[in-house]
FIBA-818230 format. One line per 2 residues: number of its first residue (from 1); for each residue x, y, z of N, C-alpha, C, O. Coordinates in nm, 3 decimals, padded with zeros to 5 digits. Example, Ala and Ser with C-alpha at 12.3 -4.5 7.8 and 13.67 -1.06 7.14 Angstrom:
BEGIN
1	01.319:-00.569:00.780:01.230:-00.450:00.780:01.320:-00.330:00.780:01.424:-00.332:00.846 ~ 01.285:-00.225:00.708:01.367:-00.106:00.714:01.290:00.003:00.787:01.341:00.114:00.804;
This chain:
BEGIN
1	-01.963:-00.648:00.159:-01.879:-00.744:00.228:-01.917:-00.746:00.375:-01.952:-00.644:00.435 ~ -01.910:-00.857:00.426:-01.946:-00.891:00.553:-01.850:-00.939:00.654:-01.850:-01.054:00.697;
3	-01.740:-00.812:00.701:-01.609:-00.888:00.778:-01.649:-00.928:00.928:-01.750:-00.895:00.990 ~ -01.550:-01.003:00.966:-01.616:-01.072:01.093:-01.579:-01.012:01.202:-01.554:-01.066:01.310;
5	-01.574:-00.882:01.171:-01.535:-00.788:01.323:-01.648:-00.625:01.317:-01.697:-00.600:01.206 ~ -01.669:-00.562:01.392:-01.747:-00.442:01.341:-01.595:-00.334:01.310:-01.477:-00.330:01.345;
7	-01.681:-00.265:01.230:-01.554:-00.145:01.115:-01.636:-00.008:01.188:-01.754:-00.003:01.223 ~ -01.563:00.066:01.196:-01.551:00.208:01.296:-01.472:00.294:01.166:-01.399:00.240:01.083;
9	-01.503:00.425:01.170:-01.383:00.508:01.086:-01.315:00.617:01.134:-01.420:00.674:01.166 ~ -01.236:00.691:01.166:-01.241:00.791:01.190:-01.336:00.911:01.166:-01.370:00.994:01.250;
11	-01.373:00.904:01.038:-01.544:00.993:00.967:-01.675:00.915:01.087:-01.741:00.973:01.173 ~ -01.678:00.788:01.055:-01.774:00.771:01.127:-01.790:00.806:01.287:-01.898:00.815:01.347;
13	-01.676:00.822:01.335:-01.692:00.823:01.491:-01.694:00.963:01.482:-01.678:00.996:01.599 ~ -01.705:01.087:01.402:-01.725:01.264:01.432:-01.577:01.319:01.470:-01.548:01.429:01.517;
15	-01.488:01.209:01.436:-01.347:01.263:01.518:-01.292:01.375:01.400:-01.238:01.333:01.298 ~ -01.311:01.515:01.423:-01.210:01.597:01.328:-01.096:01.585:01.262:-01.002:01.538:01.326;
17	-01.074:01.625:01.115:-00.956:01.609:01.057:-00.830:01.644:01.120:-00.718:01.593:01.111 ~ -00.886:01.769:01.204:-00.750:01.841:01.239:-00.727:01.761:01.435:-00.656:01.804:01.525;
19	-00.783:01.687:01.435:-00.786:01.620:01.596:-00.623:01.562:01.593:-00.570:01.481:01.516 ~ -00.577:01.623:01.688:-00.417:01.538:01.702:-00.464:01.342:01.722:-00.569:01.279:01.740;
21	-00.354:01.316:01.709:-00.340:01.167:01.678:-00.367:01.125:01.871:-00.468:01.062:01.904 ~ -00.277:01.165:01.961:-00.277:01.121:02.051:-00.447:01.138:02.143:-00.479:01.068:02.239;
23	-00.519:01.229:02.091:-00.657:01.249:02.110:-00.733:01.150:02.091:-00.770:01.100:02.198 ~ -00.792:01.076:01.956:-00.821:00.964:01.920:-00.788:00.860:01.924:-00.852:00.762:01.887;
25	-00.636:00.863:01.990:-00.577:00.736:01.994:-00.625:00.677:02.158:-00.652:00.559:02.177 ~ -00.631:00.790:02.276:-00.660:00.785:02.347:-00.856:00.696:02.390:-00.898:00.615:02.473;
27	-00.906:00.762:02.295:-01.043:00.729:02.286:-01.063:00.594:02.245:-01.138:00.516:02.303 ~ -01.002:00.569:02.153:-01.037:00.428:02.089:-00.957:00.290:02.160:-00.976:00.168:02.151;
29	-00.846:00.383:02.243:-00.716:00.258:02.322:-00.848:00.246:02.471:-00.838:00.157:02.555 ~ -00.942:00.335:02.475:-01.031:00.313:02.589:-01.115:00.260:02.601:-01.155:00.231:02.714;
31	-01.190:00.215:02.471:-01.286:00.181:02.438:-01.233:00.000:02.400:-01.302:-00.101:02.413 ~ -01.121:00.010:02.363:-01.017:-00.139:02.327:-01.034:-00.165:02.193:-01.029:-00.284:02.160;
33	-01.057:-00.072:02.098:-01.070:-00.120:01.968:-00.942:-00.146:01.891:-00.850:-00.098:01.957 ~ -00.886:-00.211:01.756:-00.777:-00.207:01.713:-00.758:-00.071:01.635:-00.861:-00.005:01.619;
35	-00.643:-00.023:01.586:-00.656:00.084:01.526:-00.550:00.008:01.393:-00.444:-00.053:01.409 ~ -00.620:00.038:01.268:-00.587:-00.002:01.128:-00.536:00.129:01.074:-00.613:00.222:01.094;
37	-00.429:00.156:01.014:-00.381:00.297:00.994:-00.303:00.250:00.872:-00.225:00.155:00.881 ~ -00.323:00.315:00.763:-00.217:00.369:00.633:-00.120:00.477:00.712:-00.031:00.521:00.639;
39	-00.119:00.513:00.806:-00.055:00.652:00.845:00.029:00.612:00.951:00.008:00.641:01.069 ~ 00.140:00.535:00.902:00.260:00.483:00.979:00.378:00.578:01.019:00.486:00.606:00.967;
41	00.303:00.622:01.148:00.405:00.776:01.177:00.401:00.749:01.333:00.502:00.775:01.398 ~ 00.274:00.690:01.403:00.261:00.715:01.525:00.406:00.680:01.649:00.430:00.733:01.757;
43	00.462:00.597:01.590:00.636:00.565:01.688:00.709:00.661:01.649:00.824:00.643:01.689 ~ 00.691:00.807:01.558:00.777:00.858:01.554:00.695:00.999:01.634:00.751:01.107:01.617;
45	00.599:00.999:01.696:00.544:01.119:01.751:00.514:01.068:01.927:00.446:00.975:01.971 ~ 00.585:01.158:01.986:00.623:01.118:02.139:00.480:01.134:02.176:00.458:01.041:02.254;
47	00.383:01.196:02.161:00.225:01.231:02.237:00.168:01.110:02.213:00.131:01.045:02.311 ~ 00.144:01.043:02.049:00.099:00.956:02.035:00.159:00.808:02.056:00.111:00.697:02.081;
49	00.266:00.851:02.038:00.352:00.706:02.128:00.279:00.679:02.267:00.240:00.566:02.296 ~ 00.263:00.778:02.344:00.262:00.726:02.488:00.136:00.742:02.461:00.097:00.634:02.505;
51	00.018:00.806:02.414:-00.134:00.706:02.395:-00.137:00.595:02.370:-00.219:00.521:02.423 ~ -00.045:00.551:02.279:-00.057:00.454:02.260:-00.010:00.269:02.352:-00.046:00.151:02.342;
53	00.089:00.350:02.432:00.147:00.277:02.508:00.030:00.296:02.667:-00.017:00.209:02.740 ~ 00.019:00.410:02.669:-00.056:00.406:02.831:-00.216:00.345:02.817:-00.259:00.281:02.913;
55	-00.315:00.369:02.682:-00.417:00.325:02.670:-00.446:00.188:02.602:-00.551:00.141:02.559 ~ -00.288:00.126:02.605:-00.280:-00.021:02.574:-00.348:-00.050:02.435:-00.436:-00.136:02.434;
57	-00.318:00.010:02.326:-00.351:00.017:02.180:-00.267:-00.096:02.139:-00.154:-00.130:02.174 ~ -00.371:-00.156:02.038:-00.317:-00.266:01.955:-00.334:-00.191:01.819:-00.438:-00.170:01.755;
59	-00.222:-00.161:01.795:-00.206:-00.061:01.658:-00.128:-00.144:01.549:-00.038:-00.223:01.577 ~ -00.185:-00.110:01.390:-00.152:-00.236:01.291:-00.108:-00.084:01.171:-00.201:-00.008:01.144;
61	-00.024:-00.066:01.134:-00.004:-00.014:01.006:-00.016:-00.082:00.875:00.069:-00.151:00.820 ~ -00.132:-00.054:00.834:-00.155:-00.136:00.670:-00.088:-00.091:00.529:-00.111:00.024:00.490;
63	-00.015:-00.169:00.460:00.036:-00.111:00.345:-00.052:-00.081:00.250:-00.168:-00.115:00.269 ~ -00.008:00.007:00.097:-00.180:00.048:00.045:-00.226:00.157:00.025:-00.313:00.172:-00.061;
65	-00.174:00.275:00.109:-00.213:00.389:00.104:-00.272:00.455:-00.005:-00.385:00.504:-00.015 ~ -00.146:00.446:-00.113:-00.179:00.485:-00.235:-00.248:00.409:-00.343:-00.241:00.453:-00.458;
67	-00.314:00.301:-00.319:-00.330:00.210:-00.392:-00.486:00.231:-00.412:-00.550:00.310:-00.343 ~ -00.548:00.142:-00.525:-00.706:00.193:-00.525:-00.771:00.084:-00.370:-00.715:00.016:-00.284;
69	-00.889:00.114:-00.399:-00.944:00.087:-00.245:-00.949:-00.088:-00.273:-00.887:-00.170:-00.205 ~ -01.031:-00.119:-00.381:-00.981:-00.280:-00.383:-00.887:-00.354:-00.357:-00.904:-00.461:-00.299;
71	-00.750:-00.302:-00.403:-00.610:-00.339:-00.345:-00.608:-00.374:-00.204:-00.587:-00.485:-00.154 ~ -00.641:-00.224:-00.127:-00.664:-00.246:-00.006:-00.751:-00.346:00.104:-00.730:-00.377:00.221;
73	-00.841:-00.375:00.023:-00.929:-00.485:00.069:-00.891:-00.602:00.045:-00.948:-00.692:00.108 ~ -00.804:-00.632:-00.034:-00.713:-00.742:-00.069:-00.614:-00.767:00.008:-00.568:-00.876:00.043;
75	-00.580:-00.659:00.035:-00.469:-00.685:00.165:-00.515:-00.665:00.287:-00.449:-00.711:00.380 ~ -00.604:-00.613:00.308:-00.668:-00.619:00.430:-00.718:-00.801:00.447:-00.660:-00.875:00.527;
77	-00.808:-00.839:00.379:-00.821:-00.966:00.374:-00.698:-01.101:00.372:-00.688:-01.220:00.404 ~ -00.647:-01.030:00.334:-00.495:-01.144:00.362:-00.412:-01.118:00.493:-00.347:-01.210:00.543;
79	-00.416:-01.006:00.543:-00.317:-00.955:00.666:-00.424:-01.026:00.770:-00.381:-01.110:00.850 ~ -00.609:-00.980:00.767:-00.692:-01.020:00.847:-00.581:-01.178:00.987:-00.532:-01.168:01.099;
81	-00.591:-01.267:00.911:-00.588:-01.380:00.983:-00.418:-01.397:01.105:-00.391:-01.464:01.205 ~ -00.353:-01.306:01.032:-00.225:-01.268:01.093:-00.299:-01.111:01.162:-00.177:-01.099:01.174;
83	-00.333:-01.051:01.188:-00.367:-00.971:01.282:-00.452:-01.022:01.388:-00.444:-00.992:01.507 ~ -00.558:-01.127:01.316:-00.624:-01.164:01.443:-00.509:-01.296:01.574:-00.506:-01.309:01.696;
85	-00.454:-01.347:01.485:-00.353:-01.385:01.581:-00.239:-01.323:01.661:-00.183:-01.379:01.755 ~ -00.216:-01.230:01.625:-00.166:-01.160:01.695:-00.217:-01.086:01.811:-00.153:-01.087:01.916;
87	-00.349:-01.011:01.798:-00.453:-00.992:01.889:-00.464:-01.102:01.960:-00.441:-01.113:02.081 ~ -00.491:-01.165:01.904:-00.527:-01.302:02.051:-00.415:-01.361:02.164:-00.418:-01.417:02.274;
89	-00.331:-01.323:02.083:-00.167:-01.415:02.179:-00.086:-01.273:02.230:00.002:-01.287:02.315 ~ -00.103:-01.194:02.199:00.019:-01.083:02.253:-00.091:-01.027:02.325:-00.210:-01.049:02.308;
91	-00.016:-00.924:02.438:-00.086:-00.838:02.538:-00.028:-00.731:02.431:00.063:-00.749:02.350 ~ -00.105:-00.617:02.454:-00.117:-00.492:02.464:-00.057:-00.402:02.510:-00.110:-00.384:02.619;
93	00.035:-00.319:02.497:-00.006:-00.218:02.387:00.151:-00.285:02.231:00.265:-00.325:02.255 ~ 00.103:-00.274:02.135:00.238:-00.303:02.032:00.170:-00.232:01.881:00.051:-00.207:01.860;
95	00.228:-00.222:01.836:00.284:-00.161:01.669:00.300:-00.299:01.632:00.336:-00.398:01.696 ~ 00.249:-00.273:01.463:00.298:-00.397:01.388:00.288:-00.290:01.251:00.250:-00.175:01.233;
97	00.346:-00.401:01.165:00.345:-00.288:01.034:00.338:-00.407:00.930:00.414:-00.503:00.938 ~ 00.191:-00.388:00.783:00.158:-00.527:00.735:00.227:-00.467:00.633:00.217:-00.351:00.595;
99	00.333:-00.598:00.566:00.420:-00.525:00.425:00.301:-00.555:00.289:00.191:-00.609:00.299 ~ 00.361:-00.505:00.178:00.335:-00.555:00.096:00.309:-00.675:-00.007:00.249:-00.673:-00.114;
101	00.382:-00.799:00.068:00.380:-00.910:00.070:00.344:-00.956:00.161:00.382:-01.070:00.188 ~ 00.249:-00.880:00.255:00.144:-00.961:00.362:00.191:-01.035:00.510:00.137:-01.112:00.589;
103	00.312:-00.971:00.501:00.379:-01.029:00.636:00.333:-00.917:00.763:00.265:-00.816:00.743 ~ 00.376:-00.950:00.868:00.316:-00.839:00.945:00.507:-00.881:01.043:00.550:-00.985:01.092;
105	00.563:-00.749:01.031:00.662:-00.677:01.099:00.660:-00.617:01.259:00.570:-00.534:01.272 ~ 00.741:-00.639:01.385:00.720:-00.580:01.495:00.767:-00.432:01.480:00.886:-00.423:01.449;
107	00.704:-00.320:01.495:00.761:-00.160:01.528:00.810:-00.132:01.638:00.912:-00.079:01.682 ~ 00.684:-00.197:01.688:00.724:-00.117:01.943:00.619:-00.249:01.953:00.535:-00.293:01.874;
109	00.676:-00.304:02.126:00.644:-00.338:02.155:00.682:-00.307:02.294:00.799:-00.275:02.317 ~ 00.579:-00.314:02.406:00.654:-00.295:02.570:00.663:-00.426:02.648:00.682:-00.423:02.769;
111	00.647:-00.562:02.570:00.680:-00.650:02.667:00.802:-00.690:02.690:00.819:-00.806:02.729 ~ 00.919:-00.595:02.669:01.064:-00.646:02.703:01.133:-00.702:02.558:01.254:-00.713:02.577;
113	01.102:-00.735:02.443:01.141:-00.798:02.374:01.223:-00.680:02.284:01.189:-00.562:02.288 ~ 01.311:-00.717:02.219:01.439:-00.616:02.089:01.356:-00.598:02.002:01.300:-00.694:01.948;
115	01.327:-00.454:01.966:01.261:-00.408:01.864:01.366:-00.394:01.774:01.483:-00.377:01.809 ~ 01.314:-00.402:01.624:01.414:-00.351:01.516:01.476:-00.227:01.524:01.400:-00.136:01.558;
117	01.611:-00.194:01.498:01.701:-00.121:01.544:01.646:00.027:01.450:01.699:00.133:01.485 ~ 01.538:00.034:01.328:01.533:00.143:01.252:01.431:00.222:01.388:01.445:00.337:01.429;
119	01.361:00.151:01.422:01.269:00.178:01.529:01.304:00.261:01.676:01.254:00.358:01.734 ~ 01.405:00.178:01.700:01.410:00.214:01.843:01.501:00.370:01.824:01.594:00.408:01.753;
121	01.397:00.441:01.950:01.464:00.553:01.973:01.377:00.669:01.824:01.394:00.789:01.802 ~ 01.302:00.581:01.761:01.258:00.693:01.641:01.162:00.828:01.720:01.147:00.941:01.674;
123	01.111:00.778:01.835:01.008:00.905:01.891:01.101:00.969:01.981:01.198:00.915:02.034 ~ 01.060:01.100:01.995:01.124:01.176:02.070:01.120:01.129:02.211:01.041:01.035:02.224;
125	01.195:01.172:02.350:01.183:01.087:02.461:01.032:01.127:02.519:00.972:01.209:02.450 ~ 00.981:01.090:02.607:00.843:01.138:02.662:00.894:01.138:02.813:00.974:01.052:02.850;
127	00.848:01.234:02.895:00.906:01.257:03.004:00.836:01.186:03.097:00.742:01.135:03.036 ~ 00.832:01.151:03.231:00.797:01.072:03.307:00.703:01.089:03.308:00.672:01.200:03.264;
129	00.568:00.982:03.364:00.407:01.075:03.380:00.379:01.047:03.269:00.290:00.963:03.258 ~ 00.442:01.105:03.138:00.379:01.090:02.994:00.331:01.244:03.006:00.239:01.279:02.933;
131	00.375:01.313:03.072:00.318:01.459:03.016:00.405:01.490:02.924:00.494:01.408:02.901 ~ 00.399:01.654:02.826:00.422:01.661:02.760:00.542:01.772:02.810:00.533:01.838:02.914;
133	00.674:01.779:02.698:00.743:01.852:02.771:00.687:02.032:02.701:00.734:02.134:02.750;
């Protein structure tokens, strides 16, 4: 398959299994790539929250996890055209989360707008600076 963006992996870029999230998240929010994740946890972890917020990550949670890999490419291919619009019209940094019926959901966003109420407040606080407490 020939998608119309270049594909990066975590394997492919040498990044370790055991590498915290806010490490890589940092690297790739620098570089400006999107980050595609089955691993819809990052709004609930204060380190990687604020990578994600300070290195202006456009982060997409894909549904699928458990599913065989074709599935996934099926939904990857259907979410595709709703992620790239979203990339193009929103600034940076936001969470989205693609359901199972192919909709794509707001998680976090920092441009001022009401996030869904399961959301807000799910990460621990992060202290000023963004250091860690």
């Amino acid at each position: 398959m020939r998608p119309p963006f270049a594909v990066e992996s975590h394997y492919k870029q040498g990044f370790a299994d055991e590498m915290p999230d806010d490490e890589w998240l940092t690297i790739v929010g620098k570089k400006g790539w999107i980050v595609l994740s089955h691993d819809a946890k990052f709004h609930r972890e204060a380190p990687a929250l604020e990578a994600i917020r300070q290195h202006k990550v456009a982060c997409f949670y894909l549904w699928g996890a458990q599913v065989p890999v074709w599935n996934k490419v099926g939904h990857l291919t259907a979410v595709y055209p709703k992620i790239r619009n979203v990339t193009n019209r929103e600034k940076r940094p936001y969470i989205y989360r693609a359901t199972e019926n192919n909709r794509l959901l707001l998680v976090r966003h920092w441009d001022g707008r009401k996030e869904p109420k399961k959301y807000v407040n799910a990460a621990p606080k992060v202290p000023e600076g963004g250091a860690r407490a």
